[in-house]
PDB file of N, CA, C and O in Angstrom:
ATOM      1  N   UNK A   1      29.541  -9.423  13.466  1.00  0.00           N
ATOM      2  CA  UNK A   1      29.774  -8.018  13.202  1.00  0.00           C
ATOM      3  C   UNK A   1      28.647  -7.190  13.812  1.00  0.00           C
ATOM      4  O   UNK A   1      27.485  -7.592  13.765  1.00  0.00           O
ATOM      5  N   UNK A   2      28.992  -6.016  14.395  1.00  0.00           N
ATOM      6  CA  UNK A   2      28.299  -5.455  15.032  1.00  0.00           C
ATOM      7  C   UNK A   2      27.310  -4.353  14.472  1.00  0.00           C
ATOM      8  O   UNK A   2      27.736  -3.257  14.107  1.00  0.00           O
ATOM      9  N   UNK A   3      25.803  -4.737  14.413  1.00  0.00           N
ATOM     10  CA  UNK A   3      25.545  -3.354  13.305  1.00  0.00           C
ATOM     11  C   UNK A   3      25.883  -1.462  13.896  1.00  0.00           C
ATOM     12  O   UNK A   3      25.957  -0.952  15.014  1.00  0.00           O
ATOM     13  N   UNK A   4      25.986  -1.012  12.750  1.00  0.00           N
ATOM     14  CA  UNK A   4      25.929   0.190  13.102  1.00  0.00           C
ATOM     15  C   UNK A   4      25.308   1.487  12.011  1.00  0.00           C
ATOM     16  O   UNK A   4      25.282   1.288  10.796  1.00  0.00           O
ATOM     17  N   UNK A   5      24.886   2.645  12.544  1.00  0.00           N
ATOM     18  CA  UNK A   5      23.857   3.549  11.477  1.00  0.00           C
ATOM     19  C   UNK A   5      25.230   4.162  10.970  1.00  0.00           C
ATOM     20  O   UNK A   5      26.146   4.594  11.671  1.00  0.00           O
ATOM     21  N   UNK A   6      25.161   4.099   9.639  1.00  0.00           N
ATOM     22  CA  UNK A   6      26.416   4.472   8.885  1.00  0.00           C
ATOM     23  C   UNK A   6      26.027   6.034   8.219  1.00  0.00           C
ATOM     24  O   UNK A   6      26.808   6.842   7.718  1.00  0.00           O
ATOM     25  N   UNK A   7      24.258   6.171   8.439  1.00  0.00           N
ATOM     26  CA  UNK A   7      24.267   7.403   8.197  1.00  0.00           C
ATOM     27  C   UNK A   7      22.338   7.809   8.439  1.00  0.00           C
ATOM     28  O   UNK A   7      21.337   7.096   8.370  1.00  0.00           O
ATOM     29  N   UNK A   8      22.563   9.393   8.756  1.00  0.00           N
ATOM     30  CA  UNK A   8      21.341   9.521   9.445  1.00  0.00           C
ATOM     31  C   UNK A   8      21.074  10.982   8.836  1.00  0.00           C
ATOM     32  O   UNK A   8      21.840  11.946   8.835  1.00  0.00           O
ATOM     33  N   UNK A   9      19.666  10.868   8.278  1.00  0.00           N
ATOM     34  CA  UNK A   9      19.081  12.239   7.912  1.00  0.00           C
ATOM     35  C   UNK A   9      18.053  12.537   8.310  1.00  0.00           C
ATOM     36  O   UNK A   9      17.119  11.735   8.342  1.00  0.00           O
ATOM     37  N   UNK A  10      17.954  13.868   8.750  1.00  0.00           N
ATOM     38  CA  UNK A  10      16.719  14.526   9.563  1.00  0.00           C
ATOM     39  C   UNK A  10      15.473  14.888   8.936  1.00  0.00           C
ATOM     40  O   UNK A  10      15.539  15.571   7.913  1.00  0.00           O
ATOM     41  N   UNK A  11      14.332  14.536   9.391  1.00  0.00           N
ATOM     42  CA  UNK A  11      13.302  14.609   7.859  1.00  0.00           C
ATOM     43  C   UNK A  11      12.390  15.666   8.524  1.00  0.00           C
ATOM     44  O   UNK A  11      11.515  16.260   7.895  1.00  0.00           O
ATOM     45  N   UNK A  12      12.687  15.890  10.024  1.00  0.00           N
ATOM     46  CA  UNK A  12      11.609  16.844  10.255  1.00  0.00           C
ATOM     47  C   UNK A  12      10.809  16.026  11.508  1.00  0.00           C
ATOM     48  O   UNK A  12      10.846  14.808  11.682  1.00  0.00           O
ATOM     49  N   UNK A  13      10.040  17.065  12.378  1.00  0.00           N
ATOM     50  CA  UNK A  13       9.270  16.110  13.435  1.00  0.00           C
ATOM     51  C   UNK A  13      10.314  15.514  14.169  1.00  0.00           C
ATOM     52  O   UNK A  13      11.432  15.990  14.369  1.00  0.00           O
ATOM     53  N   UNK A  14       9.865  14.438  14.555  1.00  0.00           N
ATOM     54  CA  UNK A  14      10.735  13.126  15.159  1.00  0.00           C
ATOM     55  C   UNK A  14      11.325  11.919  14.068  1.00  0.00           C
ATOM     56  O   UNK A  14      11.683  10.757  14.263  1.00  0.00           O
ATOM     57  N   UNK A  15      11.249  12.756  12.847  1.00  0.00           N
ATOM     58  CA  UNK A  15      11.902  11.277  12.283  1.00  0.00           C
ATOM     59  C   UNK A  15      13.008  11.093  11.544  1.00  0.00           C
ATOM     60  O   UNK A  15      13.219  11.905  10.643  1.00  0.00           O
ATOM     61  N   UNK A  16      13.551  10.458  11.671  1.00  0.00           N
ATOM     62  CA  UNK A  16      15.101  10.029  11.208  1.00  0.00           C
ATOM     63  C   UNK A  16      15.026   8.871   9.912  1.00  0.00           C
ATOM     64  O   UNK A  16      14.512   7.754   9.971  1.00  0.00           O
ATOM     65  N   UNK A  17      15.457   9.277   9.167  1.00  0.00           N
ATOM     66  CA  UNK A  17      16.030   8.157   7.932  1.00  0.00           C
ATOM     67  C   UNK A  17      17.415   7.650   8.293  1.00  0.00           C
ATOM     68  O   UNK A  17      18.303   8.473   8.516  1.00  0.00           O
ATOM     69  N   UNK A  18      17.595   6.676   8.345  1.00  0.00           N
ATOM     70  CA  UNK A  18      18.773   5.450   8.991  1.00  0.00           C
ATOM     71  C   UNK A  18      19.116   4.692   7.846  1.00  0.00           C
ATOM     72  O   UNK A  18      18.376   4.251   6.967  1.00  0.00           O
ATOM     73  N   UNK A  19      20.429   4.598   7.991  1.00  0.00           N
ATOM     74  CA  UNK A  19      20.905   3.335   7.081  1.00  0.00           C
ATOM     75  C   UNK A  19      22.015   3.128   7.937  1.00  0.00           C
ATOM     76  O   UNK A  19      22.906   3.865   8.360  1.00  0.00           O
ATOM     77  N   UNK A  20      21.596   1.390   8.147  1.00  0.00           N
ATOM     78  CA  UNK A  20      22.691   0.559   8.672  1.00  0.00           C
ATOM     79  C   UNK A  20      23.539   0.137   7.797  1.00  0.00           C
ATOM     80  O   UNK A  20      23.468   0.215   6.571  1.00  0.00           O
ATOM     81  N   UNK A  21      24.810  -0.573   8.828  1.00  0.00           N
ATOM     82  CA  UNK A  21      25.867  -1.058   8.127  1.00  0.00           C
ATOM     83  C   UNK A  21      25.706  -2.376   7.379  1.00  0.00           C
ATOM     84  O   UNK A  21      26.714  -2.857   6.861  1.00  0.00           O
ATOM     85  N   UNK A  22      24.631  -2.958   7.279  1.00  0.00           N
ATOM     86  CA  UNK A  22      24.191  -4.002   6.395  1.00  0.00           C
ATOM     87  C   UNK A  22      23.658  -3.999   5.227  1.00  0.00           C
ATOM     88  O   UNK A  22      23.230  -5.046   4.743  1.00  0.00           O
ATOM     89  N   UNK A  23      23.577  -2.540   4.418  1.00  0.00           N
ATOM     90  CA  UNK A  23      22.878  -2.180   3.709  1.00  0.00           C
ATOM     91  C   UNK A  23      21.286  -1.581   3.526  1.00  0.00           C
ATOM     92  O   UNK A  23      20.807  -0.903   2.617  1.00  0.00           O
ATOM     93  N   UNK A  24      20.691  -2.104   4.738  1.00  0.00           N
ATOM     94  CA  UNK A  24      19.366  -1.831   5.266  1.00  0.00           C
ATOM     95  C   UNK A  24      19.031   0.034   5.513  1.00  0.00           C
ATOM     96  O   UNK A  24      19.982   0.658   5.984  1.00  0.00           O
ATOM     97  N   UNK A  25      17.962   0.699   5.254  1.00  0.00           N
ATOM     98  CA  UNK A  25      17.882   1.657   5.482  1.00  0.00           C
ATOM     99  C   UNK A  25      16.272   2.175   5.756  1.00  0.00           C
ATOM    100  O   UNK A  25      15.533   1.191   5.811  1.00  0.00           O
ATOM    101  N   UNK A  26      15.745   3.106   5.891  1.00  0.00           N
ATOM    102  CA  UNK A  26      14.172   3.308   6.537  1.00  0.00           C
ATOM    103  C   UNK A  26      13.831   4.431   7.316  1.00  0.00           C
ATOM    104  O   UNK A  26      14.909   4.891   7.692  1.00  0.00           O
ATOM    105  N   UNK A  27      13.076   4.997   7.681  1.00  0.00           N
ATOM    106  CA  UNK A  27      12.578   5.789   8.124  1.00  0.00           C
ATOM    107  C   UNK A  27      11.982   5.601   9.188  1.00  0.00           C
ATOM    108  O   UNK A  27      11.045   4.822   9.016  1.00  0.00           O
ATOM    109  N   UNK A  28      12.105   6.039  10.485  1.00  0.00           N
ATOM    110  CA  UNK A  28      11.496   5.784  11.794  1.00  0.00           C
ATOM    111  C   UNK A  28      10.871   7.432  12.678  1.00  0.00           C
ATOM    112  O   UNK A  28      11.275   8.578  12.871  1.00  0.00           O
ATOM    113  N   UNK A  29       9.880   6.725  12.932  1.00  0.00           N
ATOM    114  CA  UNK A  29       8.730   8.271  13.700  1.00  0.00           C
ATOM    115  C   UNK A  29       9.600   7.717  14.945  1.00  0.00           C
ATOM    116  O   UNK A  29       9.611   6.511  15.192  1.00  0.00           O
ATOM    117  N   UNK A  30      10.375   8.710  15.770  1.00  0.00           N
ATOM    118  CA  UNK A  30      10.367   8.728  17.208  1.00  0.00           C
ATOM    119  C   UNK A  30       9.897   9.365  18.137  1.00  0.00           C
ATOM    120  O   UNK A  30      10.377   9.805  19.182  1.00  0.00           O
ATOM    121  N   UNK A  31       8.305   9.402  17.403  1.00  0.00           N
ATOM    122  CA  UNK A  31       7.309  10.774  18.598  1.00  0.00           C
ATOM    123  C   UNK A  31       7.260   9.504  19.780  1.00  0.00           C
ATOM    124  O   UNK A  31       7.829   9.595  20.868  1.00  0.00           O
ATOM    125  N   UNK A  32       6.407   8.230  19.303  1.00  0.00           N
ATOM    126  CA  UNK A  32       6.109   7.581  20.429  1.00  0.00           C
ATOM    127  C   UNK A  32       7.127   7.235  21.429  1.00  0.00           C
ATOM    128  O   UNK A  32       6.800   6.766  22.519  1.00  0.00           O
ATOM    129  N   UNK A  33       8.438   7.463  21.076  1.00  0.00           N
ATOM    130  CA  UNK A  33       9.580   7.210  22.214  1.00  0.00           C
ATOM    131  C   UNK A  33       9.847   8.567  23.144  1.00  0.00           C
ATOM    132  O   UNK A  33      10.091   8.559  24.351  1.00  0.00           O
ATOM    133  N   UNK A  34       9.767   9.436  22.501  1.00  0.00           N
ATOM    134  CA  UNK A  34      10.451  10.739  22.754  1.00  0.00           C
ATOM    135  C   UNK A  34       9.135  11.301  24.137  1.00  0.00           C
ATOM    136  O   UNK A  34       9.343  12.023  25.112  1.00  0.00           O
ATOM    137  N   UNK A  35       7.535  10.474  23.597  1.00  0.00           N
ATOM    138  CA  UNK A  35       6.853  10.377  24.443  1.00  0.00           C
ATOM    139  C   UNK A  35       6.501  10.238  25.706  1.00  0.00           C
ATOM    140  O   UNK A  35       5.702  10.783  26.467  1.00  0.00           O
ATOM    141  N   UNK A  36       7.327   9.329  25.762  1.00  0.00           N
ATOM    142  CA  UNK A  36       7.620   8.335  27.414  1.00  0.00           C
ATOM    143  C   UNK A  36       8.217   9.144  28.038  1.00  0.00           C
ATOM    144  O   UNK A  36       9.203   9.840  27.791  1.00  0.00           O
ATOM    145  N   UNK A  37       7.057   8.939  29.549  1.00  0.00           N
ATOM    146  CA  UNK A  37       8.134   9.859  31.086  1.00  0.00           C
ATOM    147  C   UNK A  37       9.494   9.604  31.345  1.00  0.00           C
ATOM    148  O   UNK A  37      10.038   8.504  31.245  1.00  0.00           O
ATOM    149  N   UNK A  38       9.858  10.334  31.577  1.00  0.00           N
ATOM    150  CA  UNK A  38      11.174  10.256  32.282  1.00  0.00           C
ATOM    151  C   UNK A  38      12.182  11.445  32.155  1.00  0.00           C
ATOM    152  O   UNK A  38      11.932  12.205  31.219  1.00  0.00           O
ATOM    153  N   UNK A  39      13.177  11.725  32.849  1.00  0.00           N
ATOM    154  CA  UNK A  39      13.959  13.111  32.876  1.00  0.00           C
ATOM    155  C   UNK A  39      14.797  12.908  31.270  1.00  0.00           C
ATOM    156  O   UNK A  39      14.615  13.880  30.537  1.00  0.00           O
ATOM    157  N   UNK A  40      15.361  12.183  30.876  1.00  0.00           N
ATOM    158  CA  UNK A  40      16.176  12.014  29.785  1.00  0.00           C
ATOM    159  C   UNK A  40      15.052  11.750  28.638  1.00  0.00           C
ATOM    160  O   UNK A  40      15.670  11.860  27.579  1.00  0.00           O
ATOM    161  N   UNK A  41      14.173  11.559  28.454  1.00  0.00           N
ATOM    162  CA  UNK A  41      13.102  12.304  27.509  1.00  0.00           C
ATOM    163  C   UNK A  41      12.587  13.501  27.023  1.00  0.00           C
ATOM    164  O   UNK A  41      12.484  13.940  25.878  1.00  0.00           O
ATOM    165  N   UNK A  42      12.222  14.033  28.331  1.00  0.00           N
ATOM    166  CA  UNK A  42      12.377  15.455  28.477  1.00  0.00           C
ATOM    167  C   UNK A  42      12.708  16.556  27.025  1.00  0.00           C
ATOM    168  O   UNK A  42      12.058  16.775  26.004  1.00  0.00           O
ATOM    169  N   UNK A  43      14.063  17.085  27.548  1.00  0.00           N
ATOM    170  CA  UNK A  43      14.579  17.955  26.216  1.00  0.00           C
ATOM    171  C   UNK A  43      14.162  17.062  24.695  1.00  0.00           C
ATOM    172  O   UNK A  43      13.770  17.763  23.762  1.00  0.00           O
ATOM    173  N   UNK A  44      14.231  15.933  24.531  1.00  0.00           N
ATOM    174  CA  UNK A  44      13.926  15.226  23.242  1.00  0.00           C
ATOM    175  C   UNK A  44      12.451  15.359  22.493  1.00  0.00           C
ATOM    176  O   UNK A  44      12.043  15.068  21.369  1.00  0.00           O
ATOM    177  N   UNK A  45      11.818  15.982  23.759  1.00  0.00           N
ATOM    178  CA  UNK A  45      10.058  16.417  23.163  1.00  0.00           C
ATOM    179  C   UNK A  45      10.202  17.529  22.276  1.00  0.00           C
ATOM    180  O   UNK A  45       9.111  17.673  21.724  1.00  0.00           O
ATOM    181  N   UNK A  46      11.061  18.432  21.848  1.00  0.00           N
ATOM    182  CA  UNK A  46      11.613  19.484  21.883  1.00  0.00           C
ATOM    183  C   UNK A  46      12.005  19.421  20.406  1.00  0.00           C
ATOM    184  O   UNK A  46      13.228  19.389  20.273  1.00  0.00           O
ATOM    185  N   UNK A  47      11.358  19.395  19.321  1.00  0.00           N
ATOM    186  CA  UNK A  47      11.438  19.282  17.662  1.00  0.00           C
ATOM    187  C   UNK A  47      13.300  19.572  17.651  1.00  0.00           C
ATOM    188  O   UNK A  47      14.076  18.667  17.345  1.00  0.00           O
ATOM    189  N   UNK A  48      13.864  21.274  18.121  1.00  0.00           N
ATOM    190  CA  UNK A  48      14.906  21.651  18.089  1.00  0.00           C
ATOM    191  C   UNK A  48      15.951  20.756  18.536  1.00  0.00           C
ATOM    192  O   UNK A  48      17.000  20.499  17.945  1.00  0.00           O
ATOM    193  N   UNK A  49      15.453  20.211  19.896  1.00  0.00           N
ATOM    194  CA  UNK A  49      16.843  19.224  20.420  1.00  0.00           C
ATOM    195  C   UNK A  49      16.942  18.026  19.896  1.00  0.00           C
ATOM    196  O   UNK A  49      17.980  17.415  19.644  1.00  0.00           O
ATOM    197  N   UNK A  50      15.436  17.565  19.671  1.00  0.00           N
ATOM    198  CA  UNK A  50      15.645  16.653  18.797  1.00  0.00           C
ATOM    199  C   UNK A  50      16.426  16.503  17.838  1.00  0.00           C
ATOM    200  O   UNK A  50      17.289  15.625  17.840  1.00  0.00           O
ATOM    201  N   UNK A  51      16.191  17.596  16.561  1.00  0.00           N
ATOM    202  CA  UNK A  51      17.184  17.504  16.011  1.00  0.00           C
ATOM    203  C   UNK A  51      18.637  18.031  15.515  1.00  0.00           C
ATOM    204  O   UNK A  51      19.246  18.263  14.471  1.00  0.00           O
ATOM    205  N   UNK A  52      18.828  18.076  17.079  1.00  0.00           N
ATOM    206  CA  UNK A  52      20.669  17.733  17.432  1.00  0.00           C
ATOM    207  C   UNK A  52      21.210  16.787  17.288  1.00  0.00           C
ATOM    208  O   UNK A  52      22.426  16.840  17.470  1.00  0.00           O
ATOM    209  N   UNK A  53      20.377  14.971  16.749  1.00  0.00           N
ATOM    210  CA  UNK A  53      20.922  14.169  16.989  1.00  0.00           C
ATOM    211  C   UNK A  53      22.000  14.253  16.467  1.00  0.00           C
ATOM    212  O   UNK A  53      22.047  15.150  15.626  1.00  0.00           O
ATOM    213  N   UNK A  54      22.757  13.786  16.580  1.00  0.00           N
ATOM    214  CA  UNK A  54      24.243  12.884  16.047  1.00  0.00           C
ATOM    215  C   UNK A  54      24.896  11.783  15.575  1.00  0.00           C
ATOM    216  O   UNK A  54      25.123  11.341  16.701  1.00  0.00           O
ATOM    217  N   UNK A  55      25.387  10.974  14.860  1.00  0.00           N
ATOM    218  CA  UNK A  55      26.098   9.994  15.310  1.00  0.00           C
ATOM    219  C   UNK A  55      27.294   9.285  16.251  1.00  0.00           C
ATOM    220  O   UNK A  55      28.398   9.558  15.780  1.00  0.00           O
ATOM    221  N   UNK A  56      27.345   8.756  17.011  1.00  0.00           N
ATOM    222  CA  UNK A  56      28.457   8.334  18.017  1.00  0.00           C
ATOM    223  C   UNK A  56      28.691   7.299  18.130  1.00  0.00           C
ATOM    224  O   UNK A  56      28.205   6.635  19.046  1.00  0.00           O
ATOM    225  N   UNK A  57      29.743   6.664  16.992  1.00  0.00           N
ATOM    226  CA  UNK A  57      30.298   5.495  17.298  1.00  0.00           C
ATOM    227  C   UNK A  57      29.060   4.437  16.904  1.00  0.00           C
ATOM    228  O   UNK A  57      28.705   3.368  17.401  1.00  0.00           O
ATOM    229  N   UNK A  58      28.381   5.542  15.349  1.00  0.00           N
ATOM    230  CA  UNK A  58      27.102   4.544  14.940  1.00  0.00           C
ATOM    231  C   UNK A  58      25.894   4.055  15.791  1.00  0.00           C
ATOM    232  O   UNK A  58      25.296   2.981  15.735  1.00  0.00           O
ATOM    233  N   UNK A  59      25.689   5.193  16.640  1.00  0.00           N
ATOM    234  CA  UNK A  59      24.822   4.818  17.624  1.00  0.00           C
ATOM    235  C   UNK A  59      24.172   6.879  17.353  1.00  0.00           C
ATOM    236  O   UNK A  59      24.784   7.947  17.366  1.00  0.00           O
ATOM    237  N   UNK A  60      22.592   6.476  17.132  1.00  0.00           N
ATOM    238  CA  UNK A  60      21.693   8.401  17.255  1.00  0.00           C
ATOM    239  C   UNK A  60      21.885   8.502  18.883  1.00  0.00           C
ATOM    240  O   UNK A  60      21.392   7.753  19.726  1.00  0.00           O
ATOM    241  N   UNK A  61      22.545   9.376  19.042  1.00  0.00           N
ATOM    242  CA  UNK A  61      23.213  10.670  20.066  1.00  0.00           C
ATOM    243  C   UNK A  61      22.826  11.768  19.629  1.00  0.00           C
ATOM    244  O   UNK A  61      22.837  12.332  18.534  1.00  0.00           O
ATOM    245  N   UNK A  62      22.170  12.197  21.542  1.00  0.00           N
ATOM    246  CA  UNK A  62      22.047  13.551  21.763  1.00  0.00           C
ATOM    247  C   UNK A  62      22.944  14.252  23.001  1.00  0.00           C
ATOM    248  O   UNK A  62      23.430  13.649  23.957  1.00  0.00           O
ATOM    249  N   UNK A  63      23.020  15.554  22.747  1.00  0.00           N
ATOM    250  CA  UNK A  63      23.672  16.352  23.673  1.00  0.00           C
ATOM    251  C   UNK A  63      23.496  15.740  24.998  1.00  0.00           C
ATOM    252  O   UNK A  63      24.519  15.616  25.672  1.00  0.00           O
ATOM    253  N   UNK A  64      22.631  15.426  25.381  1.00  0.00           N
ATOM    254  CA  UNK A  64      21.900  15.208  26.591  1.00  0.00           C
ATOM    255  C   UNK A  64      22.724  13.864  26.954  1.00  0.00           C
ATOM    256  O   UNK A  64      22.520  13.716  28.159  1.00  0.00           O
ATOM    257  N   UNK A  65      23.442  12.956  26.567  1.00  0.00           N
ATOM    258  CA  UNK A  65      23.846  12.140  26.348  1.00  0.00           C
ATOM    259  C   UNK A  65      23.198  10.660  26.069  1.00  0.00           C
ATOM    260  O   UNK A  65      23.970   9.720  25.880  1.00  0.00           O
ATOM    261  N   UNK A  66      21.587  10.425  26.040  1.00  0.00           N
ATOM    262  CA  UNK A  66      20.799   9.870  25.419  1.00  0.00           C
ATOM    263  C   UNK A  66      21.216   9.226  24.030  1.00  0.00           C
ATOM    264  O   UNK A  66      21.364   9.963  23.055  1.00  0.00           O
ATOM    265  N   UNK A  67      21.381   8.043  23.944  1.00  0.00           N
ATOM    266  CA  UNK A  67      21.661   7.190  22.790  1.00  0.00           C
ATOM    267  C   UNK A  67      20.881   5.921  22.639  1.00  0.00           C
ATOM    268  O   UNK A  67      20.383   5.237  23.533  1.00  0.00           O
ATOM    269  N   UNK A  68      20.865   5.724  21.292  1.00  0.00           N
ATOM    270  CA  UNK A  68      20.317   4.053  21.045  1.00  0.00           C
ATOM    271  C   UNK A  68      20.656   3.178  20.471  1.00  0.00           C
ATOM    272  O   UNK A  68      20.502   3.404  19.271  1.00  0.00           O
ATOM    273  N   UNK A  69      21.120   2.098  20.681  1.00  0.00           N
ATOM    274  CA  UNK A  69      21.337   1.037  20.403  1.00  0.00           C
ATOM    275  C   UNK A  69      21.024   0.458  19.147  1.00  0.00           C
ATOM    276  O   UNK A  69      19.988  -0.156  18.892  1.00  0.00           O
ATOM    277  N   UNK A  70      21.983   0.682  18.360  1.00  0.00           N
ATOM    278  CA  UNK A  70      21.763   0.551  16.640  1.00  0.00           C
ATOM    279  C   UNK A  70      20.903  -1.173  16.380  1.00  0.00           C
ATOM    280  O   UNK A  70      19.921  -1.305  15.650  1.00  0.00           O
ATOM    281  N   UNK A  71      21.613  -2.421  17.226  1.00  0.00           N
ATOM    282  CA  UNK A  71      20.858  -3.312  16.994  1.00  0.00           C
ATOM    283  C   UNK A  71      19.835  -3.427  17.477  1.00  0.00           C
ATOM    284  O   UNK A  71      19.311  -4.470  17.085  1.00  0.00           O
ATOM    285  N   UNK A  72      18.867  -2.562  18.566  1.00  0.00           N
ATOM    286  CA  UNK A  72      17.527  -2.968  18.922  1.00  0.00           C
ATOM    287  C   UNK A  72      16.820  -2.368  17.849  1.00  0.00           C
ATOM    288  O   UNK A  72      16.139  -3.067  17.099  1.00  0.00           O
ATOM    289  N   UNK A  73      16.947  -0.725  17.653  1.00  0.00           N
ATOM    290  CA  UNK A  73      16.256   0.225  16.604  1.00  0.00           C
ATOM    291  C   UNK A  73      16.430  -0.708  14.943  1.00  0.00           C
ATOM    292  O   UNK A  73      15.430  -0.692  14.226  1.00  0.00           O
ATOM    293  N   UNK A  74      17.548  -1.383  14.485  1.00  0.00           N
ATOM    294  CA  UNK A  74      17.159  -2.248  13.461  1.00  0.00           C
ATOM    295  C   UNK A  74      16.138  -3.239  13.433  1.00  0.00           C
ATOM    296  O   UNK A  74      15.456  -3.521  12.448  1.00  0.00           O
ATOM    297  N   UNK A  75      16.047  -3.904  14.895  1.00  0.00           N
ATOM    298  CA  UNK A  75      15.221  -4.798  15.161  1.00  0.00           C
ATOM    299  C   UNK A  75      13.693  -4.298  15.391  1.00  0.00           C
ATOM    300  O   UNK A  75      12.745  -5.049  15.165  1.00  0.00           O
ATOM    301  N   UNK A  76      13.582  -3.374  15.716  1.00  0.00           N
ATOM    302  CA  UNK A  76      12.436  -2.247  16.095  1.00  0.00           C
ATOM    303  C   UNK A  76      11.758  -2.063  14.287  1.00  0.00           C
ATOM    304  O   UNK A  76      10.654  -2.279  13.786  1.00  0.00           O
ATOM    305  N   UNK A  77      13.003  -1.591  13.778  1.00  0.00           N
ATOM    306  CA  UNK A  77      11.930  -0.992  12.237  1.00  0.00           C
ATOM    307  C   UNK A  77      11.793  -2.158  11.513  1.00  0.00           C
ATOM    308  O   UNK A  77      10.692  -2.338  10.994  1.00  0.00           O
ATOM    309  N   UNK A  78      12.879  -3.219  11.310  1.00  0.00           N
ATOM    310  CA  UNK A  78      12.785  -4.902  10.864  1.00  0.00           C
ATOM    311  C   UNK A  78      11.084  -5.225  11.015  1.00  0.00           C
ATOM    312  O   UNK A  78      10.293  -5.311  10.075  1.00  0.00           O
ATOM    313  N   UNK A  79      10.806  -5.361  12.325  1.00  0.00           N
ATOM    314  CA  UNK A  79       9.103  -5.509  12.937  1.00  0.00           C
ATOM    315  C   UNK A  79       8.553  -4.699  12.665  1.00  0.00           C
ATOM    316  O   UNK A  79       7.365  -4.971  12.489  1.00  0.00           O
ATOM    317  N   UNK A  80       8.841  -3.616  12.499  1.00  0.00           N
ATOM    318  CA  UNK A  80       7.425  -2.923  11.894  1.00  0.00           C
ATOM    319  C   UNK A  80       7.858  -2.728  10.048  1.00  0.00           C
ATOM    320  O   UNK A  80       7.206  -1.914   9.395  1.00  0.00           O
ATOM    321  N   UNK A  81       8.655  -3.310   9.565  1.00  0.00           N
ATOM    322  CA  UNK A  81       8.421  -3.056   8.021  1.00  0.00           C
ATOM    323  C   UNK A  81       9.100  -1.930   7.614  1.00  0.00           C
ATOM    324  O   UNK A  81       9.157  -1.700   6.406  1.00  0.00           O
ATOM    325  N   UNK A  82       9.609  -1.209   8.378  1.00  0.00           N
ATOM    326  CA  UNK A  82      10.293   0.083   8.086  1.00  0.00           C
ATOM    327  C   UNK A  82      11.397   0.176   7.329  1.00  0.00           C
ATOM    328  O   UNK A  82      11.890   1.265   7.032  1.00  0.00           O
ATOM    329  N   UNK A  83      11.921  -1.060   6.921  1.00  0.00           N
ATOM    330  CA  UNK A  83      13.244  -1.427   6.226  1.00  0.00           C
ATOM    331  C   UNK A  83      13.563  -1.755   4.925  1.00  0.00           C
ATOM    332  O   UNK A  83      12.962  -2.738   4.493  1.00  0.00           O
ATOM    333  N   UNK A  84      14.428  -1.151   4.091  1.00  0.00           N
ATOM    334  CA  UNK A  84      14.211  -2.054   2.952  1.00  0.00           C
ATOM    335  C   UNK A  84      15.759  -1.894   2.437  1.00  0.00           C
ATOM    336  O   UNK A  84      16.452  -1.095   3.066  1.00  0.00           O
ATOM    337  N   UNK A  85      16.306  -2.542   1.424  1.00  0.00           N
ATOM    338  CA  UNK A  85      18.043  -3.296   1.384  1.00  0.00           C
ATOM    339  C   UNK A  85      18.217  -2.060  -0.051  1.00  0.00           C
ATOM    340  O   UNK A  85      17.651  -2.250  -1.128  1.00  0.00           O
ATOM    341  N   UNK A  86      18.861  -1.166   0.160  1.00  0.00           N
ATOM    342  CA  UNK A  86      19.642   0.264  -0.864  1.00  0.00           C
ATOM    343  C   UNK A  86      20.396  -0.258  -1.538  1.00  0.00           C
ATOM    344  O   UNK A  86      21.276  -0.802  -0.870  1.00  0.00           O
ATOM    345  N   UNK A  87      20.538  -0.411  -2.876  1.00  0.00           N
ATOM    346  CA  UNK A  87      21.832  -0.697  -3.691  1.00  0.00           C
ATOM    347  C   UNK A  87      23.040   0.262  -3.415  1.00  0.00           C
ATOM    348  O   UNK A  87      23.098   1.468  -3.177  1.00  0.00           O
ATOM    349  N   UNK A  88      24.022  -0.764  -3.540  1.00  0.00           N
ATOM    350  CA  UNK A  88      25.637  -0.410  -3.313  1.00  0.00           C
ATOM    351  C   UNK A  88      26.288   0.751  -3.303  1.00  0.00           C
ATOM    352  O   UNK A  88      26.917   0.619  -4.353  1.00  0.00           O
ATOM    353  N   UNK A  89      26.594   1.781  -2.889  1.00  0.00           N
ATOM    354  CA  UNK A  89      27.190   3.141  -3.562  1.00  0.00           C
ATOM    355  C   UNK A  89      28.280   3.091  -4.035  1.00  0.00           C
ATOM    356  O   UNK A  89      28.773   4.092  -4.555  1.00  0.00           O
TER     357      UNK A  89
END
């Protein structure tokens, strides 16, 4: 089964509260990504565009069409501890 962010809240800055489809959920800083050169970084330095994200098909989407990959970013906060298992709703 394929994971996916079943739901995403904006906390301010660069950071996103995530909860996957496994029950898993956490909080992730995305200054240090949003950091990195490149043209599709860019607008994402940008507190406002930042938070345009979206969900798409359980994947954080931006206008820009910039997305991420729900199983690396689980695997990303998994390693750093960012995770912890939400009782049932």
């Amino acid at each position: 089964m394929l994971t996916k962010i079943t739901r995403l809240e904006k906390l301010g800055g660069f950071r996103l509260r995530l909860r996957f489809s496994d029950g898993s959920e956490g909080v992730h800083d995305f200054a240090p990504m949003v950091a990195e050169p490149g043209p599709v970084m860019e607008p994402l330095r940008d507190e406002q565009y930042f938070a345009r994200v979206f969900l798409e098909f359980g994947a954080p989407t931006w206008p820009n069409g910039f997305d991420i990959a729900p199983e690396w970013l689980r695997r990303e906060m998994a390693a750093a501890g960012e995770l912890s298992q939400v009782a049932a709703e």
